[in-house]
ROVO-870921 format. One line per field, with one value per residue: residue number from 1; x, y, z of N, C-alpha, C, O, CB in turn. Coordinates in steps of 0.001 Angstrom, whole numbers. Glycine has a CB too. Layout:
// residues N
nr = NUM ...
n.px = X ...
n.py = Y ...
n.pz = Z ...
ca.px = X ...
ca.py = Y ...
ca.pz = Z ...
c.px = X ...
c.py = Y ...
c.pz = Z ...
o.px = X ...
o.py = Y ...
o.pz = Z ...
cb.px = X ...
cb.py = Y ...
cb.pz = Z ...
This chain:
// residues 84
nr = 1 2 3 4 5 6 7 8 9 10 11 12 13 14 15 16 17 18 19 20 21 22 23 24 25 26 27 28 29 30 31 32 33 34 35 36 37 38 39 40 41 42 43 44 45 46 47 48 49 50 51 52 53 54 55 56 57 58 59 60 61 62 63 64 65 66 67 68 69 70 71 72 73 74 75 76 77 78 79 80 81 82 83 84
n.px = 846 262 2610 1885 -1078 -1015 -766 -2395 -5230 -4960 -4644 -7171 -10718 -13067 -16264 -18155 -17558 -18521 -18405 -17775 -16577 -14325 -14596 -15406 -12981 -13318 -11957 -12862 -11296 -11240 -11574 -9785 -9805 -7362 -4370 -3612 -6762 -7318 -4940 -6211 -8689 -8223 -7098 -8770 -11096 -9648 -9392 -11930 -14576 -16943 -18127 -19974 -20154 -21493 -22579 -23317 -24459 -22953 -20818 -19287 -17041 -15168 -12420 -9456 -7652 -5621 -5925 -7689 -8826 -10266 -12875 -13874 -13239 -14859 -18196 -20580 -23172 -24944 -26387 -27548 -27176 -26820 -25312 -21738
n.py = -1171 1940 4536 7111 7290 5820 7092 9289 7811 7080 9273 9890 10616 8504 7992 6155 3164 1268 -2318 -5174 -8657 -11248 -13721 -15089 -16631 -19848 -19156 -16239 -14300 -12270 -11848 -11003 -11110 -10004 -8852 -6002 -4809 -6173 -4625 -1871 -2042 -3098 -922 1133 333 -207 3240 3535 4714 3483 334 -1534 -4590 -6029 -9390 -12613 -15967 -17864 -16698 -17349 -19466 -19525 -18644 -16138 -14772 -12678 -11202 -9012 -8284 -8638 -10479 -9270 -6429 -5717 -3283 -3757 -5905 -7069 -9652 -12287 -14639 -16213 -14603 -15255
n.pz = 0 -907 783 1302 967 3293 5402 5204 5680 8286 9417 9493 10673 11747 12256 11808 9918 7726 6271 4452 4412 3162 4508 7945 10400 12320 14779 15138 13347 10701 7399 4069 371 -597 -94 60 35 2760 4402 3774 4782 7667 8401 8683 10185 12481 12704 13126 15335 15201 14034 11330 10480 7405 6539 4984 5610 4292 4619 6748 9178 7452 5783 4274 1800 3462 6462 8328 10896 13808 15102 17453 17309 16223 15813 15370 13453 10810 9706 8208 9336 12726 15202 16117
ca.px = 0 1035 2613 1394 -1877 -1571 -318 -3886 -5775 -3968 -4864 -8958 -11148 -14061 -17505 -18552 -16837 -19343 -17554 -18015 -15322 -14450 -14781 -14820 -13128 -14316 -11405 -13194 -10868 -11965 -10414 -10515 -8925 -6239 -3559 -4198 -8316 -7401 -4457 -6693 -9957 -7905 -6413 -9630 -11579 -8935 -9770 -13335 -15528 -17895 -17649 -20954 -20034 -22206 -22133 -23885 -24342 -22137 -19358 -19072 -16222 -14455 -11017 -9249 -5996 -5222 -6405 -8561 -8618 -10687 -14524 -13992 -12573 -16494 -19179 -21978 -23103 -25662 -26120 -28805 -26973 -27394 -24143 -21107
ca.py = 0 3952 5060 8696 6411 5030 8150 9545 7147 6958 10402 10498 10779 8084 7942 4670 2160 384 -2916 -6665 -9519 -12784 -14851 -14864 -18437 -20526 -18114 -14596 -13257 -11214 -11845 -10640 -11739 -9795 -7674 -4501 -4581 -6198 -3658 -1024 -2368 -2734 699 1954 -642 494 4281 3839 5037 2026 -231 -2236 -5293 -6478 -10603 -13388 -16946 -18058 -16538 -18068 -20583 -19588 -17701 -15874 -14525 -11423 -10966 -7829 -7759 -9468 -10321 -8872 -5575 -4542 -2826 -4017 -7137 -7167 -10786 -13109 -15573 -16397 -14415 -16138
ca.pz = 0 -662 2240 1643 901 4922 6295 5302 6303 10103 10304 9828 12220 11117 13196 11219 9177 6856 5458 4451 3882 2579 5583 9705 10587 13756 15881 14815 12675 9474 6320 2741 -898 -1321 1052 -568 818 3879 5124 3595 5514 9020 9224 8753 11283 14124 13230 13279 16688 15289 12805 10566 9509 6575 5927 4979 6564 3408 5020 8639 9414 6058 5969 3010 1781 4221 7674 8689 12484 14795 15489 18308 16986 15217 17278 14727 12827 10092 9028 8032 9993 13884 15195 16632
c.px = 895 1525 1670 56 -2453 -1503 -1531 -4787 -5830 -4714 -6726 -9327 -12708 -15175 -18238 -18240 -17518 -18475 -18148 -16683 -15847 -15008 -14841 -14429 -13824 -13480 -12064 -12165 -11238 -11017 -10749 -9597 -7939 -5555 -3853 -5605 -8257 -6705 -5639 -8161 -9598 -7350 -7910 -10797 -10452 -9072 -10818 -14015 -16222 -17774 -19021 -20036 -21695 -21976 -23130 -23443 -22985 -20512 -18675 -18578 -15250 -13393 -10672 -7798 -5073 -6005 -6816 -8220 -9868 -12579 -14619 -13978 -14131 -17460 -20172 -21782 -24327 -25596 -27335 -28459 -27235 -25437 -23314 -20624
c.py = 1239 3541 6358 8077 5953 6136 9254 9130 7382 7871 11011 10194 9781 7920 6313 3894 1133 -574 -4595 -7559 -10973 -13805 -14343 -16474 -18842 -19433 -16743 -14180 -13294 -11330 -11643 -11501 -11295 -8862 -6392 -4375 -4816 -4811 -2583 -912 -2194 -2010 1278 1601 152 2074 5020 4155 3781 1777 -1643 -3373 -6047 -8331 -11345 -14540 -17693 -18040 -16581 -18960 -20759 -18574 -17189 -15540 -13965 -11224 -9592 -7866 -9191 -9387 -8808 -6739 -4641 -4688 -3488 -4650 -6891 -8564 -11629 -14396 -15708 -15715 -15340 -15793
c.pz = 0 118 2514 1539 2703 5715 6554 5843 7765 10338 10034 10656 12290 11943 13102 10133 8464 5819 5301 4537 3643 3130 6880 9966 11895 15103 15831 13768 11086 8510 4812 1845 -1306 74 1036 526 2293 4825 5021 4905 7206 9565 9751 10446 12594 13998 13438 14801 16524 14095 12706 10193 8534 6130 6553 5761 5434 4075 6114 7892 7879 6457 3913 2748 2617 5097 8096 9915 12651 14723 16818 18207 16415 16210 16703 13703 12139 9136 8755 8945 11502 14333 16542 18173
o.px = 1904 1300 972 -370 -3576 -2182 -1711 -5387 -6815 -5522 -7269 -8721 -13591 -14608 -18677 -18984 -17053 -17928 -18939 -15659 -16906 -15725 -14384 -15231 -14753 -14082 -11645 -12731 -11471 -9838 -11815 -8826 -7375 -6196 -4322 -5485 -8843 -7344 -6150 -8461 -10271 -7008 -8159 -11100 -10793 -8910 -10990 -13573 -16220 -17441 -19147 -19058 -22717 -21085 -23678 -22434 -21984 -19555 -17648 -18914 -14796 -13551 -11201 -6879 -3929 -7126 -5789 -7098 -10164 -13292 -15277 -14617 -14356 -17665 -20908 -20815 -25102 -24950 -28255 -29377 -28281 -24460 -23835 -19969
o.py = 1482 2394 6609 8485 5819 6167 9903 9889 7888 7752 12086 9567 10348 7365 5586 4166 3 -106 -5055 -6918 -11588 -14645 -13218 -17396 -18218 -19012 -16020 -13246 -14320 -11006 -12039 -12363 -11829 -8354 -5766 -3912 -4081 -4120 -2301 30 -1495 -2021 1732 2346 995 2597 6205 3251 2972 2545 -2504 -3040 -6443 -8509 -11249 -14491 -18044 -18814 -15964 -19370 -21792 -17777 -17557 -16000 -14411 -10989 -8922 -7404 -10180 -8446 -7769 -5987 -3439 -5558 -3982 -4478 -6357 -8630 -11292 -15146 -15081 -16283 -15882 -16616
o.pz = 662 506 3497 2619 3190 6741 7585 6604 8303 11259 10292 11525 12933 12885 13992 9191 8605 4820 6124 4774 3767 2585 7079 9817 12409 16091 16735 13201 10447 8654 4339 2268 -2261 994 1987 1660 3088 5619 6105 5639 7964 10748 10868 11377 13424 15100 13723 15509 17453 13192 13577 9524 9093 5300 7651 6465 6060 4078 6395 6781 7387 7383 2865 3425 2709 4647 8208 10122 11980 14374 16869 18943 16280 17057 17558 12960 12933 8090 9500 9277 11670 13844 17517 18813
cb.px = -964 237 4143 1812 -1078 -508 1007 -4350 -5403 -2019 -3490 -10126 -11455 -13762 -18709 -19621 -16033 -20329 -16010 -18796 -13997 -13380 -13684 -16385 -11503 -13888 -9823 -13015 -9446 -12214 -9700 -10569 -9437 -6535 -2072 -4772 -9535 -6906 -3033 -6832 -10476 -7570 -5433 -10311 -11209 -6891 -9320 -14007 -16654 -19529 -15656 -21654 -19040 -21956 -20633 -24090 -26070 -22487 -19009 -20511 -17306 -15433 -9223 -10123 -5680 -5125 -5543 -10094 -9200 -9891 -15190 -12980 -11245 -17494 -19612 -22796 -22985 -25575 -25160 -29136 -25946 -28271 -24072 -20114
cb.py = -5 5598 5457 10227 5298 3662 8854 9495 6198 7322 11710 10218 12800 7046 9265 4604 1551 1337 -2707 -7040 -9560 -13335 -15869 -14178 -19280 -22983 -17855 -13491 -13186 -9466 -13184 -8877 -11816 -8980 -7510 -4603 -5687 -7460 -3222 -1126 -4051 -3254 2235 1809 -2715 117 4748 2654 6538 1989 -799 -1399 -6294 -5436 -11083 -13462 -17930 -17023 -15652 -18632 -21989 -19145 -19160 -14868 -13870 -10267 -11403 -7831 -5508 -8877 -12306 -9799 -6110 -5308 -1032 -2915 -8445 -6040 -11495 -13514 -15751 -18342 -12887 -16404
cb.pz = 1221 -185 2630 480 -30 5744 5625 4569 5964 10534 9807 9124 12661 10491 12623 11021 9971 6017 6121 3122 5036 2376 5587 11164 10682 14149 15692 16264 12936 9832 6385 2299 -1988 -3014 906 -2704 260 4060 4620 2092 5075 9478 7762 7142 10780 14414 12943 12682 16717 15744 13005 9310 10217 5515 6139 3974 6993 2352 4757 10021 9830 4591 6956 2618 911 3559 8462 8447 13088 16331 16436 18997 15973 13308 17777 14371 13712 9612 9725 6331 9709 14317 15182 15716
């Protein structure tokens, strides 16, 4: 990723963080398809106040290329599934 790219990022100030991903495995953690989306996704996730996740039942107990952060890490779950 940029740097001048992260160095932006770092420094907003975000209220709410609306995002989906690839997978959550059976440990919680959040993962997308490529490094790029993930770094990009978990700067933002740690400078969010609160953070939406968006995901289907599809995507429980599945993992992906690049690691996001943590279940634990998002204030809010929007899922059709029964959450974990």
């Amino acid at each position: 990723m940029n740097p001048a790219l992260i160095s932006q990022l770092k420094s907003l100030e975000i209220d709410l963080f609306i995002f989906s991903c690839e997978g959550i495995d059976p440990q919680g953690a959040l993962w997308d398809s490529n490094a790029f989306n993930a770094d990009f996704k978990s700067i933002l996730l740690k400078r969010a106040a609160q953070s939406l996740l968006l995901i289907d039942k599809s995507k429980f107990n599945r993992s992906g290329e690049a690691r996001i952060g943590h279940l634990d890490d998002v204030t809010h779950i929007v899922s059709d599934a029964p959450q974990p």
